[in-house]
C-alpha positions as a Python dict, from the first residue, in 0.01 Angstrom:
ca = {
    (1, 'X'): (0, 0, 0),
    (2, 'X'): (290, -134, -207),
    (3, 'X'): (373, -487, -188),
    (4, 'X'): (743, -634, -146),
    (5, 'X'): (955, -773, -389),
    (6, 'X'): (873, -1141, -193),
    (7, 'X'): (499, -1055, -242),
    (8, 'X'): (558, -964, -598),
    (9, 'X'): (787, -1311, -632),
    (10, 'X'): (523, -1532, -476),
    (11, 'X'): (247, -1426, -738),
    (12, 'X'): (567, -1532, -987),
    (13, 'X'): (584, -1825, -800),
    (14, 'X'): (181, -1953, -799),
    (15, 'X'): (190, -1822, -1187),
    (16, 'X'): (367, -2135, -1235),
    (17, 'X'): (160, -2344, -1075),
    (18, 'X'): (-185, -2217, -1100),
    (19, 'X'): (-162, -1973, -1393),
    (20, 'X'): (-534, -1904, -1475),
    (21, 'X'): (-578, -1796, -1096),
    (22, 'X'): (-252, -1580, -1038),
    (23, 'X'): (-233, -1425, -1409),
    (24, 'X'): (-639, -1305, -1321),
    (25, 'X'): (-452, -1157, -987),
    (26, 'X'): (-185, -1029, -1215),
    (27, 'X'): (-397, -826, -1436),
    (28, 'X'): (-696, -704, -1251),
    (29, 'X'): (-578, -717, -904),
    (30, 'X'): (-216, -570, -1026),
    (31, 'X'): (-7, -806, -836),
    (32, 'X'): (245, -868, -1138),
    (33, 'X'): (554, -672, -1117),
    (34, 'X'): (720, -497, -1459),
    (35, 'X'): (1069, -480, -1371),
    (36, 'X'): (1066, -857, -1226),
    (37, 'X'): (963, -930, -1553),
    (38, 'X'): (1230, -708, -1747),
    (39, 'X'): (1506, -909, -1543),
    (40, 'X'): (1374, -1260, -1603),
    (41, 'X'): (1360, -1166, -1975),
    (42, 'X'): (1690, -1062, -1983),
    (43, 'X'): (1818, -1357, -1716),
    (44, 'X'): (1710, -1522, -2010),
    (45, 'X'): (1873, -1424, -2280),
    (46, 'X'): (2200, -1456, -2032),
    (47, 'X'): (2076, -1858, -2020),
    (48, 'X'): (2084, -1857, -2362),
    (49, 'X'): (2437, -1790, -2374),
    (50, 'X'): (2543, -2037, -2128),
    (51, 'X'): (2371, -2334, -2264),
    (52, 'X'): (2475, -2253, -2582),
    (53, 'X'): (2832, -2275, -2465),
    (54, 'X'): (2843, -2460, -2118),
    (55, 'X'): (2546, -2736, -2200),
    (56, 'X'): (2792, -3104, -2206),
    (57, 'X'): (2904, -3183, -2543),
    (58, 'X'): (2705, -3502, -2527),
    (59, 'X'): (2366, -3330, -2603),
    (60, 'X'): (2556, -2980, -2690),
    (61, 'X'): (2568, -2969, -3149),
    (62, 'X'): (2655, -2610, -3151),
    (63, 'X'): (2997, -2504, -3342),
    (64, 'X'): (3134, -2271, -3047),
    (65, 'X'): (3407, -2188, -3234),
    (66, 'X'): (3160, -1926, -3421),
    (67, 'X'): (2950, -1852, -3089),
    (68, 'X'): (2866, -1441, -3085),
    (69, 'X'): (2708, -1404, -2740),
    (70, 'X'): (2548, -1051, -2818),
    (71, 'X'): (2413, -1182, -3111),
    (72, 'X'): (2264, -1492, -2905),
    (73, 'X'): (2180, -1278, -2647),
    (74, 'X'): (2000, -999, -2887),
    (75, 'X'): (1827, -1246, -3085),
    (76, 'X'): (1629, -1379, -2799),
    (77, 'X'): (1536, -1066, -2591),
    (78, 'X'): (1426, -885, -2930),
    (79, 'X'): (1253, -1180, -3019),
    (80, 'X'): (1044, -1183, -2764),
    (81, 'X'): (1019, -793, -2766),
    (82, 'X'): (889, -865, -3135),
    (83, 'X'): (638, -1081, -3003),
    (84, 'X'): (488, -827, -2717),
    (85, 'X'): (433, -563, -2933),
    (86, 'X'): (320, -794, -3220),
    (87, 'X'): (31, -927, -2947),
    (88, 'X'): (2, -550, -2858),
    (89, 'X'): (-79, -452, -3184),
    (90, 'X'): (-331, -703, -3309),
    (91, 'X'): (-493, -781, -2966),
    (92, 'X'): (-582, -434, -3008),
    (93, 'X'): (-724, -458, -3301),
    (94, 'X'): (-917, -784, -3173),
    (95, 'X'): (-1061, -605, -2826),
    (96, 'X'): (-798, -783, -2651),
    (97, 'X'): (-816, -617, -2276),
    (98, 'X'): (-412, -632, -2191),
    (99, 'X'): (-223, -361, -2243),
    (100, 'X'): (177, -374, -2282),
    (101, 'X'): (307, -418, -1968),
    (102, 'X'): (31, -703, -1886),
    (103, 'X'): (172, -871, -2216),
    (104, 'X'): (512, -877, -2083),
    (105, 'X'): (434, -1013, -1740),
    (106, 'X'): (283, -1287, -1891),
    (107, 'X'): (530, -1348, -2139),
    (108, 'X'): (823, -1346, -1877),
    (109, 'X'): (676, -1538, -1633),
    (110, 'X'): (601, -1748, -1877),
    (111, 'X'): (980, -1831, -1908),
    (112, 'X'): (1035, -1928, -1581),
    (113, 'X'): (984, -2328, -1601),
    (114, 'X'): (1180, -2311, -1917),
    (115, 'X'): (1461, -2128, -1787),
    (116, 'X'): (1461, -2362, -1475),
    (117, 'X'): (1480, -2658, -1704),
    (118, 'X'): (1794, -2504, -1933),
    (119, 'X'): (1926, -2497, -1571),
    (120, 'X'): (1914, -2813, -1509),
    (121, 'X'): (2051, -2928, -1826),
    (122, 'X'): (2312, -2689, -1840),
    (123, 'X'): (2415, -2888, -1500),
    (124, 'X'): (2321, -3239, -1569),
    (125, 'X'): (2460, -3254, -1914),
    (126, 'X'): (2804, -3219, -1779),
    (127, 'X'): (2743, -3537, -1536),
    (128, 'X'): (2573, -3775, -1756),
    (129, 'X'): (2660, -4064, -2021),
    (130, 'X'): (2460, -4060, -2360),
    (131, 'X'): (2249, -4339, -2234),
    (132, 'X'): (2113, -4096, -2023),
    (133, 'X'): (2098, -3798, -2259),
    (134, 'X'): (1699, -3882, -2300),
    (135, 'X'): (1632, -3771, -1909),
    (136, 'X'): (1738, -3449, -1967),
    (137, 'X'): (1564, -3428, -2281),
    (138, 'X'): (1226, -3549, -2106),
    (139, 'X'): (1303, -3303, -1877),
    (140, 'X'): (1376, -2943, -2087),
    (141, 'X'): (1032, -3083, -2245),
    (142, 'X'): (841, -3034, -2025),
    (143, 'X'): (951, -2694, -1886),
    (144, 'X'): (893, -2614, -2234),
    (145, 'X'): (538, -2765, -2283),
    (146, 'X'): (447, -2574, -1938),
    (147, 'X'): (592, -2258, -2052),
    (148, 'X'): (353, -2260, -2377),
    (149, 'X'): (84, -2365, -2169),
    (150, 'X'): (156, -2094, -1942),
    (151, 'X'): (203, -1809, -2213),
    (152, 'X'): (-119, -1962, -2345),
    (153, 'X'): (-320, -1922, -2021),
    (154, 'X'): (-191, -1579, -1964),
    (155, 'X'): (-307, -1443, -2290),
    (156, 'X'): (-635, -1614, -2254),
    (157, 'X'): (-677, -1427, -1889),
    (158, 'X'): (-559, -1119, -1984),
    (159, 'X'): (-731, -1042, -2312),
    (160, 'X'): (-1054, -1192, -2155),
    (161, 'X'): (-1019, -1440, -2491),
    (162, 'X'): (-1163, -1784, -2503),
    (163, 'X'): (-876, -2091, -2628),
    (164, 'X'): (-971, -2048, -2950),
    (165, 'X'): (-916, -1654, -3015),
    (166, 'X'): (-582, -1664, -2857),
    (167, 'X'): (-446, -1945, -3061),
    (168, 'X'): (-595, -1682, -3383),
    (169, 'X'): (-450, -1391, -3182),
    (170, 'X'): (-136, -1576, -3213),
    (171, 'X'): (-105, -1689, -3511),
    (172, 'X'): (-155, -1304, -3624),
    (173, 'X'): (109, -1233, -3387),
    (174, 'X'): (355, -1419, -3587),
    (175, 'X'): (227, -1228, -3965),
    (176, 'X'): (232, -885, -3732),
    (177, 'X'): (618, -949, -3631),
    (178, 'X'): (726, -1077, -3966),
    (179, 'X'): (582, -769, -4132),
    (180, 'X'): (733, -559, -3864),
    (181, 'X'): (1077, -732, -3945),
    (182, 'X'): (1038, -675, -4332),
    (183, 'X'): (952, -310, -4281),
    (184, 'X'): (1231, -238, -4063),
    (185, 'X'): (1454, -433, -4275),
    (186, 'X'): (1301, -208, -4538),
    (187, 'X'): (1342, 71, -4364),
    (188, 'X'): (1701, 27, -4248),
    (189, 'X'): (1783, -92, -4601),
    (190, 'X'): (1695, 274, -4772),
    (191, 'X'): (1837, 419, -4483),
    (192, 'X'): (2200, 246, -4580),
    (193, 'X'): (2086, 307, -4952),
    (194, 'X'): (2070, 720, -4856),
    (195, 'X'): (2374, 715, -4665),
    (196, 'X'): (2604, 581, -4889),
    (197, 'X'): (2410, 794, -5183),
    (198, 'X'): (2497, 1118, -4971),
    (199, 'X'): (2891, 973, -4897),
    (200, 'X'): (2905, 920, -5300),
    (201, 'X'): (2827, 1248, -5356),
    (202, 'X'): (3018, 1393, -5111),
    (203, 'X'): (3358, 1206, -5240),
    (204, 'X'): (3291, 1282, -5580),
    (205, 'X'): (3234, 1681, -5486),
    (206, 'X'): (3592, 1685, -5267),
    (207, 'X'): (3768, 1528, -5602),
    (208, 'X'): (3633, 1809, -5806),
    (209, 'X'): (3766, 2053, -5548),
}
């Protein structure tokens, strides 16, 4: 029987607060959810945008006059695209148990306290005096501290890895996406090369017509 979207958002919910326990659900029980976690992913490269340009200028250093918001936007949601099949890739090559879609549960539920966090100071940061400013940088801190700790949990439970081996597992992560980027800069770069090879060649054959 097929649980319901609240089902689906209450194992989101208790990933938060007892990760170990609801990412084990998550994986071997299948109570994680793969299009929740496409949508928080991309909620939060939307979030991106908007603290970049509606965080208070108190505690907001970003020139907005040069803001791109699909480049903000892209940069995020690929990054982290980078990373799960980075993990994919060398966790399989390590015995790691999760497969893709477990990788990206955990990774986007993993957001969740950070994205509640860029919330708040989105909000707060338009209310407060710079005397203040260190609140709401306590605060982002630790949705970000409990995010790691939850992205580190995750792997741990679904790659049946001990601390140790995931920290490894992602520290290869990181040399698996920037070899993917160099390739496919690489790649892209002889791909440019070819093209404007074959549009030489085809001006110079029209002049000689």
């Amino acid at each position: 029987m097929k649980e319901s979207l609240k089902e689906k958002l209450s194992y989101m919910g208790r990933s938060i607060v007892h990760p170990f326990d609801a990412f084990y659900e998550i994986r071997f029980r299948g109570k994680g959810c793969v299009p929740l976690a496409v949508v928080i992913l991309l909620a939060f490269g939307i979030l991106q945008c908007v603290s970049y340009q509606y965080t208070g200028f108190i505690i907001n250093l970003h020139d907005l006059t040069s803001m791109n918001s699909i480049s903000i936007f892209l940069t995020w949601v690929l990054g982290f695209v980078l990373f799960i099949v980075s993990n994919w890739s060398v966790t399989t090559l390590l015995n790691g148990k999760g497969n893709m879609a477990d990788i990206l549960t955990v990774v986007s539920y993993s957001l969740v306290p950070v994205s509640a966090t860029l919330i708040f100071q989105v909000f707060a940061s338009n209310f407060i005096i710079a005397e203040e400013a260190m609140i709401v940088y306590v605060i982002t801190g630790v949705g970000l501290v409990w995010s790691v700790f939850m992205l580190l949990a995750g792997l741990c439970v679904i790659h049946e890895y001990g601390f140790g081996k995931t920290l490894v597992s992602i520290v290869l992560t990181f040399v698996a996406a920037a070899i993917i980027m160099f390739l496919g800069i690489l790649f892209f770069t002889l791909i440019e090369q070819m093209v404007n090879f074959f549009i030489s060649v085809g001006q110079e054959f029209i002049r000689r017509l």
